[in-house]
DOMAR-714964 format. One line per 2 residues: number of its first residue (from 1); their letters; for each residue x, y negated, z negated of N, C-alpha, C, O. Coordinates in steps of 0.001 Angstrom, whole numbers, plus 500000, padded with zeros to 6 digits. Each point is the difference from the previous one (the first is absolute). Layout:
N
NUM) a) X Y Z X Y Z X Y Z X Y Z; ...
***
This chain:
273
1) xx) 202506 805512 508632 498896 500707 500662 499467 499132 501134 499456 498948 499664; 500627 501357 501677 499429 499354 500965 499017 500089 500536 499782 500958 500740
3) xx) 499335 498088 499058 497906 499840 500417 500443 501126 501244 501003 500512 500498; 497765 499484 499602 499613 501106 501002 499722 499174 501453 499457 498897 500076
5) xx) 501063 501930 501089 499987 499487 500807 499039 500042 500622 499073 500633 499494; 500647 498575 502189 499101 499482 500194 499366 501623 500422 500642 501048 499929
7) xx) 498031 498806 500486 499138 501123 500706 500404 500305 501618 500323 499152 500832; 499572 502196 499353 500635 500460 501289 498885 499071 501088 498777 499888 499917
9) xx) 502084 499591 500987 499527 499679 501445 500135 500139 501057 500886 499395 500604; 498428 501305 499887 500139 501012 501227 499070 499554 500922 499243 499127 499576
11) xx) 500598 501246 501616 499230 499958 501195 498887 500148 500037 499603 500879 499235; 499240 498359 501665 498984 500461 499986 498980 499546 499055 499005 500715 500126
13) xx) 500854 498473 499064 499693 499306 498980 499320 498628 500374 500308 499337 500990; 498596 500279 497961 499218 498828 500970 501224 498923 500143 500995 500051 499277
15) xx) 498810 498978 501735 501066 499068 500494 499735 498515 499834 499332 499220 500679; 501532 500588 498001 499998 499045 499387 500366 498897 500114 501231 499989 500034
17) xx) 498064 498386 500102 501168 499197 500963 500748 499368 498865 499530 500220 498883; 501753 498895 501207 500384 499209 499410 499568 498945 499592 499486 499287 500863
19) xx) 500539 500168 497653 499454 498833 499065 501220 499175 499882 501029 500305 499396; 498727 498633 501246 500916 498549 499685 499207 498921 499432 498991 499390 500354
21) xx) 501850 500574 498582 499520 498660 498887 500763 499392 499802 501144 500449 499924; 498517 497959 499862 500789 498776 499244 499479 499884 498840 498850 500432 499913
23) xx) 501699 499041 498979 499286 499532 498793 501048 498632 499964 501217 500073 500174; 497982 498611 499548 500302 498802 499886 499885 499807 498197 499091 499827 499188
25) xx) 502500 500331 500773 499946 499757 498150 500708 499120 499791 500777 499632 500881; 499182 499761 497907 499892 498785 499415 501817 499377 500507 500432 498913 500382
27) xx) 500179 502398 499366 501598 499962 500381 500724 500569 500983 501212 499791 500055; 498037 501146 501016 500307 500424 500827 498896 500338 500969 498790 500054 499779
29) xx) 501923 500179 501423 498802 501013 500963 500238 500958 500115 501168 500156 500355; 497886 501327 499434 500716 501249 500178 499305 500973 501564 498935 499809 500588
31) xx) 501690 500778 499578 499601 500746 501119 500184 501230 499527 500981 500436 499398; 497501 500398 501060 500233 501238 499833 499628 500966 501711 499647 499719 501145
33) xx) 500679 501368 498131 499580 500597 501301 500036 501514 499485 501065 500436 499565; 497468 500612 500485 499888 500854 499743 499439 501088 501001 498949 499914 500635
35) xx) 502418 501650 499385 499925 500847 500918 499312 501350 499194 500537 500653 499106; 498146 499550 501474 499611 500529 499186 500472 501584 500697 500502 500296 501084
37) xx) 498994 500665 497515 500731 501393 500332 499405 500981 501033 500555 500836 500713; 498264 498842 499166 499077 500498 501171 499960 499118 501021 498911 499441 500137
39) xx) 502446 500089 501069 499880 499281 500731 501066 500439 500892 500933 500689 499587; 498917 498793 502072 501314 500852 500688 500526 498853 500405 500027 499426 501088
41) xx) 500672 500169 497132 501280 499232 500037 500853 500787 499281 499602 500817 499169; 502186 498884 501244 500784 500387 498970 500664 499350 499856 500442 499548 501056
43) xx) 500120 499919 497784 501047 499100 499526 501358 500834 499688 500185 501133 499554; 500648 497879 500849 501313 500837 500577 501517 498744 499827 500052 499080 500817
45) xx) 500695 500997 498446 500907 498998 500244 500691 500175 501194 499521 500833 500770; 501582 498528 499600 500654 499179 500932 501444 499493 499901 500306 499436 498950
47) xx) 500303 500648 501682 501534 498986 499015 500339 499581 501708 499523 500596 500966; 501756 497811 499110 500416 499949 500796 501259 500075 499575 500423 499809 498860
49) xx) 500542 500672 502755 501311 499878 500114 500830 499109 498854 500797 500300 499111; 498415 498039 501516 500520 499085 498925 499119 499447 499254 499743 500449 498883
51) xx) 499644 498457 501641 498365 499477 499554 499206 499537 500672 500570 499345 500872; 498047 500607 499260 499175 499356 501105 498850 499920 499186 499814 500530 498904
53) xx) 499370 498680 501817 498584 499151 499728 499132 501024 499691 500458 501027 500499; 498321 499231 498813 499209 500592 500420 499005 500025 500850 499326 501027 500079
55) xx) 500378 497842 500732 499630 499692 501465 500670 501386 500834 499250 500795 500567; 502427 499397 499425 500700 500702 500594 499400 501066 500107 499356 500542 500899
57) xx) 501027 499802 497696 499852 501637 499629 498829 500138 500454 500116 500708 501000; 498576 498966 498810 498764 500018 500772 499881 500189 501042 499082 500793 500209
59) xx) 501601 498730 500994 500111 499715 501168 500532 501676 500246 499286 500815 500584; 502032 499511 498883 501069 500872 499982 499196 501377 500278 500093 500680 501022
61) xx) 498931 499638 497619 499390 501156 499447 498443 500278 500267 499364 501050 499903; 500210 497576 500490 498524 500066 501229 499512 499965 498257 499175 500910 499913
63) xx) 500981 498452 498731 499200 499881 498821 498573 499565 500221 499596 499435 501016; 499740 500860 498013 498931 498815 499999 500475 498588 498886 499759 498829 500293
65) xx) 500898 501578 498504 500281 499349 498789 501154 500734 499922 500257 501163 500311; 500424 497904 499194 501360 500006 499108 500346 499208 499021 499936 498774 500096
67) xx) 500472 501857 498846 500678 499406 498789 501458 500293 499519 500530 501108 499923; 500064 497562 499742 501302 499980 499691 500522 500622 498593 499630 499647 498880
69) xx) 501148 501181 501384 500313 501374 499152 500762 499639 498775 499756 499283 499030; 501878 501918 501573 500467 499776 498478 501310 498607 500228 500020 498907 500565
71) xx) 501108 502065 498495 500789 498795 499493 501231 500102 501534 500173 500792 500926; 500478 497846 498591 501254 500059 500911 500682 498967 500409 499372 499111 500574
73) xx) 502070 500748 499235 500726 499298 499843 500005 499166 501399 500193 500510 501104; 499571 498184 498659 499585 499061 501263 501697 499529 500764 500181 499428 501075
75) xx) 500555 500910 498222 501552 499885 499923 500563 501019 501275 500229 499532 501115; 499848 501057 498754 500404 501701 500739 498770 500406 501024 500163 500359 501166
77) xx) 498422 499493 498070 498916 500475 500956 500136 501469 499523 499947 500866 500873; 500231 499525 497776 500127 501515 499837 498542 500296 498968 499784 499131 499156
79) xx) 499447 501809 500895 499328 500421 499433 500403 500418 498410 500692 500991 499766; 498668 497928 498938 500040 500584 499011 498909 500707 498829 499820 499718 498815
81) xx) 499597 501241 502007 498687 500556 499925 500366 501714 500910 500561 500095 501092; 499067 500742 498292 499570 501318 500832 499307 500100 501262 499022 499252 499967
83) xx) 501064 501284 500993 498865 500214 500943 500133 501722 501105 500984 500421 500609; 497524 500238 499262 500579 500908 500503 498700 500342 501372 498778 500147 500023
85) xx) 502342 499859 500988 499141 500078 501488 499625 501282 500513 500854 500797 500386; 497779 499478 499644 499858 501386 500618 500837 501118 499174 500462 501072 500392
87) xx) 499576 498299 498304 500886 501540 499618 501257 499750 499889 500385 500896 499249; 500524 498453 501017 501352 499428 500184 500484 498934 499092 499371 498950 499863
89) xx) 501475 501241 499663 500650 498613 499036 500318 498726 501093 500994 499980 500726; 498193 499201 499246 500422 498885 500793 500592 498695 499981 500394 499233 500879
91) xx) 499546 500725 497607 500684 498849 499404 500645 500499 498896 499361 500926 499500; 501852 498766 499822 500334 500518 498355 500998 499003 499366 501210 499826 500144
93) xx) 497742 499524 499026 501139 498708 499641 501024 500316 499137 500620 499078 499470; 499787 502568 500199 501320 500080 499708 501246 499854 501241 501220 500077 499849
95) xx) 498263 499768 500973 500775 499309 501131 500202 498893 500527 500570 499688 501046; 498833 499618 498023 499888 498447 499871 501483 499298 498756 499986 499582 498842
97) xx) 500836 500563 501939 501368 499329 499344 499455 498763 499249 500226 500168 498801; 499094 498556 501445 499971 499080 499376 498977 500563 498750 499967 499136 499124
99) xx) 499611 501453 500700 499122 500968 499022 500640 500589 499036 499887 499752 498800; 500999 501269 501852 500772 500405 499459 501448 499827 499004 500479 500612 499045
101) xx) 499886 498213 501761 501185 499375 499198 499956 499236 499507 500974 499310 499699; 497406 500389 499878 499953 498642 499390 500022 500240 498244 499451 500818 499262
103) xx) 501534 497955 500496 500406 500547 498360 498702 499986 499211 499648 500734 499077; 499887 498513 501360 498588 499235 498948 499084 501542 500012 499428 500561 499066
105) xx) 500668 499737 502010 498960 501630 500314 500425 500638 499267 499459 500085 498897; 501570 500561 501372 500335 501231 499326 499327 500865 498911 499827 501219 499998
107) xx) 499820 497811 499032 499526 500607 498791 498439 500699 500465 499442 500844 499299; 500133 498769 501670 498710 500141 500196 499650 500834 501134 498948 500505 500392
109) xx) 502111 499488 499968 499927 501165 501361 499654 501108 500845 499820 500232 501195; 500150 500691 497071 498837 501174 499909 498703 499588 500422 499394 500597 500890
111) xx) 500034 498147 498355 498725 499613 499465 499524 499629 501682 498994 500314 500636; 501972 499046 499653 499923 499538 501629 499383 500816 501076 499143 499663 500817
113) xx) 501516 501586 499012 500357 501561 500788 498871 500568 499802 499937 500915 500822; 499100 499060 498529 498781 500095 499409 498657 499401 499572 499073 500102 499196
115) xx) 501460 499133 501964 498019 498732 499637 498872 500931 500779 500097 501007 500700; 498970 498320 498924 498557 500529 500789 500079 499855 501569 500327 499100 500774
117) xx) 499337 501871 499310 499362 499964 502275 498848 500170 499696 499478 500264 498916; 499857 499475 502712 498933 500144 500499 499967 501270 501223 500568 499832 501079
119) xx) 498805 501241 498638 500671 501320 500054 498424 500522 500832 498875 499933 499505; 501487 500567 501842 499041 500898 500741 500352 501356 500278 500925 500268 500767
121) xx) 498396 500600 498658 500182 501530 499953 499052 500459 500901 498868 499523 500092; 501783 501852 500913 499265 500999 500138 499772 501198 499449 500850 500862 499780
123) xx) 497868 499198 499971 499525 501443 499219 499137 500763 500839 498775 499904 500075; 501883 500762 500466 498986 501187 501046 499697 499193 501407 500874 499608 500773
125) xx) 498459 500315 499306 499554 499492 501146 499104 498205 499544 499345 499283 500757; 500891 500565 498222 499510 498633 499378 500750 498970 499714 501057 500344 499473
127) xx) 498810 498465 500674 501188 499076 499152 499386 498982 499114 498856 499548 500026; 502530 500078 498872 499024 500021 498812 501437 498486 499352 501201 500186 500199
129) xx) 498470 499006 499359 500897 498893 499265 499935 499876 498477 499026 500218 499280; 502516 499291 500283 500206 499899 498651 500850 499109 499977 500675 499589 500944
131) xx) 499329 500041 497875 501024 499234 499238 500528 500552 498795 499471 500342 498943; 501983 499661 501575 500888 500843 499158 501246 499604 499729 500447 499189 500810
133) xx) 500264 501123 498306 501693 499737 499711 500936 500689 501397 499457 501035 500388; 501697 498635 500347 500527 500186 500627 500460 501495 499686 500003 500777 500955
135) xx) 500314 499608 498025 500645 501551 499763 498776 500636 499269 500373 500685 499048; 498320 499288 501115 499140 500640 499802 499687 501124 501178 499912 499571 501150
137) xx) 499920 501807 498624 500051 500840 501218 498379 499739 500389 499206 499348 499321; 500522 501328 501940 499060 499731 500825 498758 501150 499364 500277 501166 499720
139) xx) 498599 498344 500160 499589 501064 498792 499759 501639 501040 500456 500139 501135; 498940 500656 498299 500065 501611 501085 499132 499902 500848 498814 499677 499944
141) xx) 502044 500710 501098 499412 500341 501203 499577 498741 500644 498885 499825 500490; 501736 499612 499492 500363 498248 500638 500944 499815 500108 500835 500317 499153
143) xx) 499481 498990 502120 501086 499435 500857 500494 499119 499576 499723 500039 498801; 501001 498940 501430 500174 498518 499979 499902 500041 501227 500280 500997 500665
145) xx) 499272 497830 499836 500138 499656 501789 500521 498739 499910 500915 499679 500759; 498641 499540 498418 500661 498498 500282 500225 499632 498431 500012 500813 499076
147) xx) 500176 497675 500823 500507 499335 498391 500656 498920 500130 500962 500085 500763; 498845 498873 498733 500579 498755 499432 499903 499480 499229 498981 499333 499818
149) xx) 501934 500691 499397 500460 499394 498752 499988 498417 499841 500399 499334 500955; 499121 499965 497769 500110 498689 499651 500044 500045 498595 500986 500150 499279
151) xx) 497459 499656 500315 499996 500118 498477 500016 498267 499014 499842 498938 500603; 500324 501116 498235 499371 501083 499309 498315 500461 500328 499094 499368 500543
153) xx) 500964 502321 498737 498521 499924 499638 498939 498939 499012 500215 499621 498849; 498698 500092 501960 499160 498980 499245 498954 500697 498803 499860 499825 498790
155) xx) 499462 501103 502293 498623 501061 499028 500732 501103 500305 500952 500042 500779; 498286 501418 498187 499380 499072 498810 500891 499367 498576 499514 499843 498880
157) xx) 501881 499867 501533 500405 499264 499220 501649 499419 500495 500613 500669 500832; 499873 498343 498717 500678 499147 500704 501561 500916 499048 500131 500206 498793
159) xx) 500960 500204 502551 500898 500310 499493 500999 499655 500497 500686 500752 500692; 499695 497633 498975 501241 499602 500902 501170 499723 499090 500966 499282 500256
161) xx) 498792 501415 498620 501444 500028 499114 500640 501376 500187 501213 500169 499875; 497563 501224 500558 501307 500711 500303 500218 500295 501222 500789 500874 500357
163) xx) 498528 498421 500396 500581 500311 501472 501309 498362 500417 500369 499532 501077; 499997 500018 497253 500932 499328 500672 499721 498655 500534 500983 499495 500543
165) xx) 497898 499754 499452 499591 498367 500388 500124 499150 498612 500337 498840 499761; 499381 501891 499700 500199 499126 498153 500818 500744 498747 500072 501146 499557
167) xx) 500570 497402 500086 501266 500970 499238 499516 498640 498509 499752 498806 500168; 500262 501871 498679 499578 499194 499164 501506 500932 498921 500463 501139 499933
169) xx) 499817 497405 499362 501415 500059 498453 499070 499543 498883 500042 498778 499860; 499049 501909 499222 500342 499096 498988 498367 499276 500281 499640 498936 499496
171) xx) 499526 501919 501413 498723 499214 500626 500485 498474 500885 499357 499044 500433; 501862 501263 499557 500149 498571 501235 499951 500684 501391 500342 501174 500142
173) xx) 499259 498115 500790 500043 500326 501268 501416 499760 500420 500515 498889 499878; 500099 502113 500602 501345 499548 500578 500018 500378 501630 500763 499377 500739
175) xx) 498340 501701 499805 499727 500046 501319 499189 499823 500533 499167 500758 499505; 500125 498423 501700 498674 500134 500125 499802 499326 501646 499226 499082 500269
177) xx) 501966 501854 501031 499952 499477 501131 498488 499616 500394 499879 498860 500449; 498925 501928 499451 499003 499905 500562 499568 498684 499300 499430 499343 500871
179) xx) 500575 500184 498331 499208 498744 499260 498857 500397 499635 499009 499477 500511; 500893 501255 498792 498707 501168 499885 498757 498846 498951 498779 500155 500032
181) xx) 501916 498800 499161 499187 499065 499140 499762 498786 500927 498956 499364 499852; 501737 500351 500881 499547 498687 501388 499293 500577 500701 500019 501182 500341
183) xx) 498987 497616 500040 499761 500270 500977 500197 500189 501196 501140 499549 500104; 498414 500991 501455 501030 500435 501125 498996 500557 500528 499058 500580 499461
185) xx) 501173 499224 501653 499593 501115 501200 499853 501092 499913 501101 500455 499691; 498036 500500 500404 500314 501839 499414 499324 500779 501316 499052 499715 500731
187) xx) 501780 501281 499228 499121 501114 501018 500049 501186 499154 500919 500264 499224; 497802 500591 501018 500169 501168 499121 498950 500933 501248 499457 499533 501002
189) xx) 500528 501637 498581 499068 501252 500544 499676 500808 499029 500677 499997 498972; 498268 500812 501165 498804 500165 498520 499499 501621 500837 500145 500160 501212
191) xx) 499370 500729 498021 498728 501009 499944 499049 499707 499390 500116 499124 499144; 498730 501448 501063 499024 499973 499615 499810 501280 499055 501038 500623 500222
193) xx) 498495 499850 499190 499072 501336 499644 499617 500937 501201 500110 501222 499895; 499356 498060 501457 499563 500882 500417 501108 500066 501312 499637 500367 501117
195) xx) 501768 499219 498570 501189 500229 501757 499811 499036 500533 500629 499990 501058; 498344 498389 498657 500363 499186 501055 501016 499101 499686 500176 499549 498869
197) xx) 500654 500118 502339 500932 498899 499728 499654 498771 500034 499076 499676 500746; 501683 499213 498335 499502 499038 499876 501305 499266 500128 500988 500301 499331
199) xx) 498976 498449 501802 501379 499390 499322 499905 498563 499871 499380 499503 500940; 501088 499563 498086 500361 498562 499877 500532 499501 500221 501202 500217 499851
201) xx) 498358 498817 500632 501080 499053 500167 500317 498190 499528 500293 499122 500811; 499574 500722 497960 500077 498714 499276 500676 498954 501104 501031 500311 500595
203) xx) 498352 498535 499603 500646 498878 500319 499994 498367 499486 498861 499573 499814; 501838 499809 500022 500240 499062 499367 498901 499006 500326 499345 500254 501011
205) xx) 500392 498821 498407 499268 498766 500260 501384 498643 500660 501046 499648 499456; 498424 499978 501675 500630 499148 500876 500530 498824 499362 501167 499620 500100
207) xx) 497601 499630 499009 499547 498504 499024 501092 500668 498731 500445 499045 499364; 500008 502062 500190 500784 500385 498846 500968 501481 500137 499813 501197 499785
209) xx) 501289 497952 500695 501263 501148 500507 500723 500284 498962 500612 501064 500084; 499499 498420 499102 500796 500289 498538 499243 500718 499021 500721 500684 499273
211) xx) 497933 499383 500451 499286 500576 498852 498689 500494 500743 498970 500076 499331; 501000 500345 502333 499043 501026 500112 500402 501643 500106 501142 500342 499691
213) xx) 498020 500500 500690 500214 501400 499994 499535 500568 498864 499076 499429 499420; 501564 502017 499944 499559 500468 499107 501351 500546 499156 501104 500268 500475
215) xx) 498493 499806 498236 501082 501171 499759 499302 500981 499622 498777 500080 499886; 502685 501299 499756 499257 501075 499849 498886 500759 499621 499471 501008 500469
217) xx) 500162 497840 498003 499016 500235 499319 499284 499645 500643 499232 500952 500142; 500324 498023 500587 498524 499484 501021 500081 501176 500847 499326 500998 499745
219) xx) 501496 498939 501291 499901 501223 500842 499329 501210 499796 499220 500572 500761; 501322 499883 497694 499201 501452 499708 498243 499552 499353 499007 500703 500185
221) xx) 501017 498015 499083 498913 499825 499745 498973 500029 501614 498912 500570 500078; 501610 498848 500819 499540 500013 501181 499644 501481 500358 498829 500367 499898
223) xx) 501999 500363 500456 499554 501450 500360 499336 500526 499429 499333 500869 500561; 500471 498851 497823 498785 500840 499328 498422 499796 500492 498962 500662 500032
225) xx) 501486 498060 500317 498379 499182 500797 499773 500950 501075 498851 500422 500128; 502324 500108 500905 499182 500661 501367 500193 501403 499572 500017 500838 500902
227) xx) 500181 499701 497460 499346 501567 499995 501146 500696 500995 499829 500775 500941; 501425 498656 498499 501097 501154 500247 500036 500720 499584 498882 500129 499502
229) xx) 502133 501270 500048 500226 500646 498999 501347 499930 500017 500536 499552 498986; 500319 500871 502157 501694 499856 499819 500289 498621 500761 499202 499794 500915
231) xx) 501598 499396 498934 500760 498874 500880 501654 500055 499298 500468 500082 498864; 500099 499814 502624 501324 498946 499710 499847 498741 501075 499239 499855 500956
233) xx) 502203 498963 498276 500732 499625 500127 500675 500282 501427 500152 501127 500472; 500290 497471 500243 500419 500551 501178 500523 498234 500098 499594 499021 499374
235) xx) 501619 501139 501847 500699 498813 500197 499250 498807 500337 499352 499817 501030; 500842 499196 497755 499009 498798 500475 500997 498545 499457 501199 500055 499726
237) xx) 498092 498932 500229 500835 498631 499751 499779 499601 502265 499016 499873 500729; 502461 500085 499504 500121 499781 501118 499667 500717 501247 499898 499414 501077
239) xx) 499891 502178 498735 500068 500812 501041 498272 500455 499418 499721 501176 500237; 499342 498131 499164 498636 500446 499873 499268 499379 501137 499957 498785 500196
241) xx) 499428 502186 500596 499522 499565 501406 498922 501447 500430 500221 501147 499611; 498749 498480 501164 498433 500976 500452 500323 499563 501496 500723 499084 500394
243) xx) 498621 501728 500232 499940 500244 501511 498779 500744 500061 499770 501075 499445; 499367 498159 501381 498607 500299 500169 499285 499811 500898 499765 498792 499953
245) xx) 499593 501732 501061 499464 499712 501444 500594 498735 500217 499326 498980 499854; 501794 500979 500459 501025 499272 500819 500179 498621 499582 500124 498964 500654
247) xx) 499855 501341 497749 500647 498545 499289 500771 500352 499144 499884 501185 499688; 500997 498159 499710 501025 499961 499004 499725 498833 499054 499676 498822 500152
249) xx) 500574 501944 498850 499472 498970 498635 501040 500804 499149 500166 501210 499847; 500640 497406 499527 500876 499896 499125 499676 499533 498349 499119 499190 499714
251) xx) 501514 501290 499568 500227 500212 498454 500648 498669 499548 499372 499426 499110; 501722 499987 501309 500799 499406 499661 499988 498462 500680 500100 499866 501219
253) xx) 499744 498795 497720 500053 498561 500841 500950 499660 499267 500124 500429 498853; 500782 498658 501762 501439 499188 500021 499361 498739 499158 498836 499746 499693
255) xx) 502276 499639 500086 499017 498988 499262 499203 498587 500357 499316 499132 499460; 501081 501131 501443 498772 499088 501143 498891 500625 500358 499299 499492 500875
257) xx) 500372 501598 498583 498937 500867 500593 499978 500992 501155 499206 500935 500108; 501746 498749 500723 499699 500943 500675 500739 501612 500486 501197 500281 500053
259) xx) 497861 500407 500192 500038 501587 500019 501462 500104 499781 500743 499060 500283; 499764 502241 499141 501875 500527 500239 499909 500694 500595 499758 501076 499453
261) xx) 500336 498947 501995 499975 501457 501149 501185 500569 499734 501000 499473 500487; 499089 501293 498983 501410 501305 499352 499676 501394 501320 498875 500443 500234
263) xx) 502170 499935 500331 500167 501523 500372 500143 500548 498951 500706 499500 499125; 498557 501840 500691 500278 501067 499649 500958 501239 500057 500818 499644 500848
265) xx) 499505 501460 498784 500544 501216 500157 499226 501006 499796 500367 501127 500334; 498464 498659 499102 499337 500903 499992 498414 499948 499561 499525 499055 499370
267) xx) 499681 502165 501080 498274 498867 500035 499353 501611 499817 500572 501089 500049; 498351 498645 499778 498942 500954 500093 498945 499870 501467 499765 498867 500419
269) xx) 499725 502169 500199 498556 499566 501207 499242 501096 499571 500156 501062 499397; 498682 498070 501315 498806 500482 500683 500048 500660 501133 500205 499278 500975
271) xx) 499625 502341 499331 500164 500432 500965 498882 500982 500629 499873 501115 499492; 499338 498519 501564 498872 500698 500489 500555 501632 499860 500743 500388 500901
273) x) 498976 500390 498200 499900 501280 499421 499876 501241 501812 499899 501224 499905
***
């Protein structure tokens, strides 16, 4: 059964500005940044050709903010995450050969084919966001217009065994690419109750590159603090990175401390509505 999605947002509505916050915690710094639903912003993903900065993409799409999206093979530069542009399939990582032929995958492939997006619908003359399973239909009388896939879902409850990130024999962990119990760098994007977007962006402590960040469980404990209701999961470790009135702030320190500037394939913006 999937929470209910956010509240219709349409035109004309008081004009809400954007909330950017840091919180300085004990193990990380987090950045938030909240688009509220009554505001003439729209958040909208993005993908490149191959990969680029989010400085770029900013530059590219006239953003205000951008955040670094879903998954994808740094190998090839192929998208392994959903994404759908204006209505159009724009990425499909069943076309992602190294994805595909990989033996270790296989078993999980379905589970793959089917993680959570971050999903903007039109309904009438309104548009309205969710978070949903990839083969979930678009509910009535709503569009899809855009979508990108990462995952897993975080709220209101964490499901990364069947979308395929955790594979347990016997209660042993035998899969667990994300490092979902280490700590790490995380990016995620959230609803509210009332349609606003919210997105994170965890970053490491400089003084502790090996044991800062969060894992999953902090993360969601985290989002319960800013009064989400739905969040996922979204590509983080190396490619966790914010773009914000014309700075870039990274997720990820090397072990000397400093920043991992990673290109992307794919991001979320801020776009004057």
């Amino acid at each position: 059964m999937s929470p209910t999605m956010s509240p219709v947002s349409s035109q004309g509505q008081p004009n809400m500005p954007l909330q950017y916050k840091t919180y300085s915690l004990a193990h990380s710094t987090v950045h938030t940044l909240l688009i509220p639903a009554q505001s003439s912003f729209a958040v909208v993903p993005a993908l490149s050709e191959s990969v680029d900065t989010l400085d770029n993409f900013a530059q590219q799409h006239g953003a205000i903010a951008v955040l670094n999206g879903g998954f994808f093979d740094p190998t090839n530069q192929k998208s392994a995450s959903y994404a759908v542009l204006q209505g159009k399939l724009a990425a499909d990582p069943k076309l992602n050969e190294r994805l595909v032929n990989n033996p270790d995958l296989s078993p999980y492939l379905n589970q793959i084919f089917n993680r959570t997006e971050f999903r903007r619908y039109q309904c009438g003359s309104a548009f309205r966001y969710d978070i949903a399973l990839h083969n979930a239909p678009p509910p009535a009388n709503c569009q899809l217009i855009d979508a990108l896939g990462g995952g897993p879902r975080l709220l209101p409850e964490l499901t990364a065994q069947p979308e395929g990130f955790v594979d347990t024999v016997n209660g042993e962990v035998i899969r667990d690419p994300l490092g979902s119990n280490q700590p790490n760098a995380r990016t995620a994007i959230a609803l509210t109750q009332t349609g606003d977007v919210v997105w994170v962006m965890v970053a490491q402590k400089p003084e502790a590159p090996a044991d800062s960040g969060m894992t999953f469980t902090e993360l969601i404990a985290f989002l319960k603090t800013l009064g989400v209701e739905q969040a996922m999961n979204l590509d983080g470790g190396s490619s966790s990175s914010f773009y914000y009135q014309d700075k870039t702030w990274y997720g990820k320190v090397d072990l000397e401390g400093y920043p991992v500037q990673r290109p992307v394939k794919s991001v979320f913006l801020v776009l004057p509505n």
